[in-house]
C-alpha positions in Angstrom: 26.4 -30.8 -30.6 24.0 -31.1 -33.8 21.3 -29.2 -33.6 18.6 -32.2 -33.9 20.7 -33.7 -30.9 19.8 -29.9 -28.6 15.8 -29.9 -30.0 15.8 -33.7 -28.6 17.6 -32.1 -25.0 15.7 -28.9 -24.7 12.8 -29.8 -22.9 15.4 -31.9 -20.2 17.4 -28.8 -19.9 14.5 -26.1 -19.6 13.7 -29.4 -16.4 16.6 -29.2 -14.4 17.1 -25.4 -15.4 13.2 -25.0 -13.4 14.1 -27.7 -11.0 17.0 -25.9 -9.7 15.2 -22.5 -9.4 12.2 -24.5 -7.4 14.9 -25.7 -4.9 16.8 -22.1 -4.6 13.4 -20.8 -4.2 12.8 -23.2 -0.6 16.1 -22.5 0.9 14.8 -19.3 2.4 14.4 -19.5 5.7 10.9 -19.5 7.4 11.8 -16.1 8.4 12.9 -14.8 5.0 9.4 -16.2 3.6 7.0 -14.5 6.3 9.2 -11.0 6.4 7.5 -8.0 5.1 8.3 -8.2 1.5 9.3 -11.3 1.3 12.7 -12.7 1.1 14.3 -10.0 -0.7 13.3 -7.4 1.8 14.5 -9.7 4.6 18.1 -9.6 3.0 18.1 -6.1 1.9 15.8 -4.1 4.3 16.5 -0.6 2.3 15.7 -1.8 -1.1 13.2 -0.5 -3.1 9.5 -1.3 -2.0 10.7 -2.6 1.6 8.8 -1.5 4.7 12.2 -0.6 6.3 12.6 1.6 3.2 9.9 4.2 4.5 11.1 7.7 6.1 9.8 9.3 8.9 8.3 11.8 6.6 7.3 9.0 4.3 5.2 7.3 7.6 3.5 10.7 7.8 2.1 10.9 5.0 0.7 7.4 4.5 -0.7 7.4 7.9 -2.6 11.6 7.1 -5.9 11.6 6.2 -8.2 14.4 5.2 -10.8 14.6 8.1 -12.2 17.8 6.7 -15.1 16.5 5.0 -16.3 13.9 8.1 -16.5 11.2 5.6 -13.3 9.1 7.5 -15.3 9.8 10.5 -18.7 7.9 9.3 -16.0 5.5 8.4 -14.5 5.5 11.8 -17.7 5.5 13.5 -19.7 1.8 11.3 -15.7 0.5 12.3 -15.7 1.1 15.5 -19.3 -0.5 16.1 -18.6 -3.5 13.7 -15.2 -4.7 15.4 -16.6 -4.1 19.4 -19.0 -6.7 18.7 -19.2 -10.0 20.0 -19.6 -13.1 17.7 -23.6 -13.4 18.0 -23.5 -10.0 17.3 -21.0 -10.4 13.8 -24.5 -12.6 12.9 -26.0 -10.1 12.4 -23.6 -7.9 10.3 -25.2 -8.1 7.3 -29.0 -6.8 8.4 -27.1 -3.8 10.6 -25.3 -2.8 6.8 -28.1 -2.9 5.0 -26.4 -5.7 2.7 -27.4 -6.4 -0.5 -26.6 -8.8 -3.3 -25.0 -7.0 -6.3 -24.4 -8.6 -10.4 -20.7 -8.2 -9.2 -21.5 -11.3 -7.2 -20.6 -9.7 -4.1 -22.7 -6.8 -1.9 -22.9 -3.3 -0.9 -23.5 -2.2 2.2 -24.4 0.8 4.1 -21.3 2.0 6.0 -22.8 5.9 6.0 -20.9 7.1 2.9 -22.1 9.3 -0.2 -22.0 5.8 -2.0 -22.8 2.4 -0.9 -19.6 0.2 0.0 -19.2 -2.3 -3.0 -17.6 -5.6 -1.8 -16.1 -8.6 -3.6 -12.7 -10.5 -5.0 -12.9 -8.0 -8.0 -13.5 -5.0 -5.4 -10.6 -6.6 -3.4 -8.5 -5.1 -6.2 -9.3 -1.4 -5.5 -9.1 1.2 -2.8 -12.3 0.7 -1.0 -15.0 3.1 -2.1 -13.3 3.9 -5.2 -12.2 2.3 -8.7 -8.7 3.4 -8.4 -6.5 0.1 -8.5 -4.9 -0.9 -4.9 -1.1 -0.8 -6.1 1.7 -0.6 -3.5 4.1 -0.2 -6.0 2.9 3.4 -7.0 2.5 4.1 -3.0 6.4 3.8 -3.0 7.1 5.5 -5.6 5.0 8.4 -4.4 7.2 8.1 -1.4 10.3 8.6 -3.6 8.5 12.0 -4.8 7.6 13.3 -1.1 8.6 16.7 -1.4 6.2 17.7 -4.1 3.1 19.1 -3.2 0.6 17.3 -5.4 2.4 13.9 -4.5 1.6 14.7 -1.1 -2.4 15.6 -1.4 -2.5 12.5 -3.5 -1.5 10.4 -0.3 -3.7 12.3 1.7 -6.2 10.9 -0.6 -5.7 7.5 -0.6 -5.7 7.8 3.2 -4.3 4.2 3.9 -5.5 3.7 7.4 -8.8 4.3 6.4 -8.8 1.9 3.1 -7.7 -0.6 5.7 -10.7 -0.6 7.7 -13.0 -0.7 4.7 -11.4 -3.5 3.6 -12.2 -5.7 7.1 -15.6 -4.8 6.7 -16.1 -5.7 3.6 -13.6 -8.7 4.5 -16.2 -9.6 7.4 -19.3 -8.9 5.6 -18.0 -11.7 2.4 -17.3 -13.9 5.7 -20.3 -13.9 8.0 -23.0 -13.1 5.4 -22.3 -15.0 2.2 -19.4 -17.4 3.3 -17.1 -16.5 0.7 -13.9 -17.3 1.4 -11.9 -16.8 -1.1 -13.0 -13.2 -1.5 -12.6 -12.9 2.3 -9.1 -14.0 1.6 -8.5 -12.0 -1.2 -9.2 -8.4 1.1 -7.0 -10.0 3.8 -4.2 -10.1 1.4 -4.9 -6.9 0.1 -5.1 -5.7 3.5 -1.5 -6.9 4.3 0.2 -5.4 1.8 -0.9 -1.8 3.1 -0.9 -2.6 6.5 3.4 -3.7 6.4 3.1 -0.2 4.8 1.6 2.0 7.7 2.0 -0.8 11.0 4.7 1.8 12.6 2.3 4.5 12.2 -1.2 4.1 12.9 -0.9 3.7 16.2 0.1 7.1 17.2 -0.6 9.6 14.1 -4.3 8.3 13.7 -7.3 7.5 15.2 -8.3 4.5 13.5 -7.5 1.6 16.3 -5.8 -1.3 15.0 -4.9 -3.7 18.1 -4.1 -7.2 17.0 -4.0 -6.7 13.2 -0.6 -7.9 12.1 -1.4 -11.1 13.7 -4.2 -11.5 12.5 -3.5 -11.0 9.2 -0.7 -13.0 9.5 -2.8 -16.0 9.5 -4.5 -15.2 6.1 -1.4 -14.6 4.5 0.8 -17.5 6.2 0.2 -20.0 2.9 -1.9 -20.3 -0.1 -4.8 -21.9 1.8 -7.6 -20.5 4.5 -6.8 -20.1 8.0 -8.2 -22.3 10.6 -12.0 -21.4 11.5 -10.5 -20.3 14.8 -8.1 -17.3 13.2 -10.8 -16.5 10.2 -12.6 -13.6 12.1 -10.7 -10.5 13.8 -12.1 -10.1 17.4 -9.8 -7.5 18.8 -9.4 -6.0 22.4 -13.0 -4.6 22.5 -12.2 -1.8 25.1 -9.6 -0.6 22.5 -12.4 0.1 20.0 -12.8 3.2 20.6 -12.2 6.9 20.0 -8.3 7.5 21.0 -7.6 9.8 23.9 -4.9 13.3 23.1 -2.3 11.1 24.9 -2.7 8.3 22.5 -2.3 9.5 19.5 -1.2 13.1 18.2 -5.0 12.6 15.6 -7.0 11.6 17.7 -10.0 13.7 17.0 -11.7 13.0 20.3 -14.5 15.3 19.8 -15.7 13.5 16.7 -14.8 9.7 17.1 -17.6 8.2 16.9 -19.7 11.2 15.7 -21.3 12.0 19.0 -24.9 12.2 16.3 -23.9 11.4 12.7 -26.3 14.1 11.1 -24.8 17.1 12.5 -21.6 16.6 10.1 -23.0 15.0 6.6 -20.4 12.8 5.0 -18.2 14.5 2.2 -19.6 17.8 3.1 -17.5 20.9 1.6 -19.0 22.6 3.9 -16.3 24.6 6.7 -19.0 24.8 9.5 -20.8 21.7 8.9 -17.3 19.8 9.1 -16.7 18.0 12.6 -12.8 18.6 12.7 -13.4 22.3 12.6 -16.5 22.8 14.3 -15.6 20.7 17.2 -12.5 21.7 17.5 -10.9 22.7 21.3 -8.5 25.4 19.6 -11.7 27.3 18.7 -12.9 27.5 22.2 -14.6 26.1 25.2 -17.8 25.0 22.9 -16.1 24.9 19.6 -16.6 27.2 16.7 -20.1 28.8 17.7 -20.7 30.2 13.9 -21.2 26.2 13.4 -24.2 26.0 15.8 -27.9 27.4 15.2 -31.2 26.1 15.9 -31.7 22.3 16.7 -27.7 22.0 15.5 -26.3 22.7 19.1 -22.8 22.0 20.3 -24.1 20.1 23.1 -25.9 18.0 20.3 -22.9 17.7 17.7 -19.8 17.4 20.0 -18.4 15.0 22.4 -16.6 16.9 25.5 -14.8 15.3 28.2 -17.6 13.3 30.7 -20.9 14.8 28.6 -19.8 18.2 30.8 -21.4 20.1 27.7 -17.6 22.2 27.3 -14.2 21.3 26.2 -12.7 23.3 29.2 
């Protein structure tokens, strides 16, 4: 063929050649296009940057968090108050966070952290509380480099579980405060792709309670449009927000979840005895670590024991 005859055909050929890929692309089945990972993870479960793909070690280390410093605990404790509520409740979100209007277009809010919580579709691109770039693509491949030491603190850092739950509040906030649904969209999605990451693990390695999430983030996720009004807002199990009991999950942290009083155990303290996990800790005795205690700071004061008995045992 001349080539004046192929610049005259080009554009019909670049048509069908698009055309045939569209059709290809809608012969998945509905199963295929709502699997973790979309279609290609439903046909090869083991392939790179699949769910399925994740070891038991590699579950371990998405799901640990670094409790030390009681700032996943502050976290723990706004989450746990937030997601109890009832809808009349939700109302009043934004006057209980302290909201305010930012130049991002979106707010911060006051969820007890160092720094205020920034929330909107550009912050739906980062880690929550941080300007590190949400990217599950490095979270795999720090799986692929488990056995190193650094790669390993570097999870610990990210702590997934708890990037999750700042992302619904900030979802929430966008959603009962300013009525942006887009942004409140773009944390759901967000919040999907780390949750098929961590959904086999949370439940029994952490003590951030999740009941209800998949679904509910299913219906975010299920099409390029919003959700009914119905399935917008997550209103789990309200007597499963709560601190987890030892036989629920192997981190539970029952002493400190929620923070029995919020001030004994500043958040990001570096501080050994001013750090919940160790002060309140059952392996240190009946009442704790007593070199953490003085004055007004009393472990009756700073530690939940089982029925307000004032003792761990």
């Amino acid at each position: 063929m001349r080539t004046l005859e192929w610049l005259v055909m080009w554009p019909l050929v670049m048509i069908l050649v698009h055309a045939d890929f569209t059709v290809v692309a809608e012969e998945h089945p509905p199963e295929a296009l709502n699997h973790p990972g979309g279609p290609r993870c439903y046909y090869d479960a083991l392939a790179h940057g699949c769910p399925s793909s994740i070891s038991i070690d590699g579950y371990k280390f998405l799901c640990t968090c670094d409790y030390g410093d009681n700032y996943w605990f502050h976290v723990l404790g706004y989450f746990l108050t937030i997601f109890k509520s009832g809808e009349n409740e939700r109302n009043m979100l934004a006057q209980a966070l302290k909201a305010r209007p930012e130049a991002h277009g979106g707010v911060s809010l006051d969820v007890g952290l160092p720094d205020r919580l920034q929330c909107s579709a550009q912050y739906a691109e980062v880690y929550p509380g941080t300007n590190n770039q949400l990217d599950t693509d490095e979270l795999y491949r720090f799986l692929g480099s488990i056995l190193y030491p650094d790669v390993r603190q570097k999870l610990q850092e990210v702590c997934v579980p708890g990037r999750i739950a700042l992302q619904l509040i900030c979802q929430h906030a966008l959603l009962h405060g300013m009525k942006d649904y887009q942004a409140a969209k773009a944390y759901a999605v967000k919040a999907n792709q780390l949750w098929t990451m961590v959904s086999k693990c949370v439940e029994h390695q952490t003590p951030f309670p999740f009941p209800g999430l998949g679904e509910f983030l299913q219906a975010w996720n299920s099409g390029d449009g919003l959700p009914d009004t119905s399935a917008m807002a997550w209103y789990p199990d309200s007597n499963k927000m709560r601190g987890k009991r030892p036989e629920e999950s192997e981190t539970h942290f029952w002493p400190c979840v929620p923070l029995k009083d919020p001030q004994c155990f500043p958040s990001g303290s570096n501080n050994i005895y001013t750090s919940c996990s160790h002060c309140c800790d059952p392996a240190a005795g009946p009442t704790g670590d007593s070199n953490c205690f003085v004055g007004e700071w009393s472990f009756d004061r700073c530690c939940r024991t089982p029925n307000d008995s004032g003792r761990f045992y």
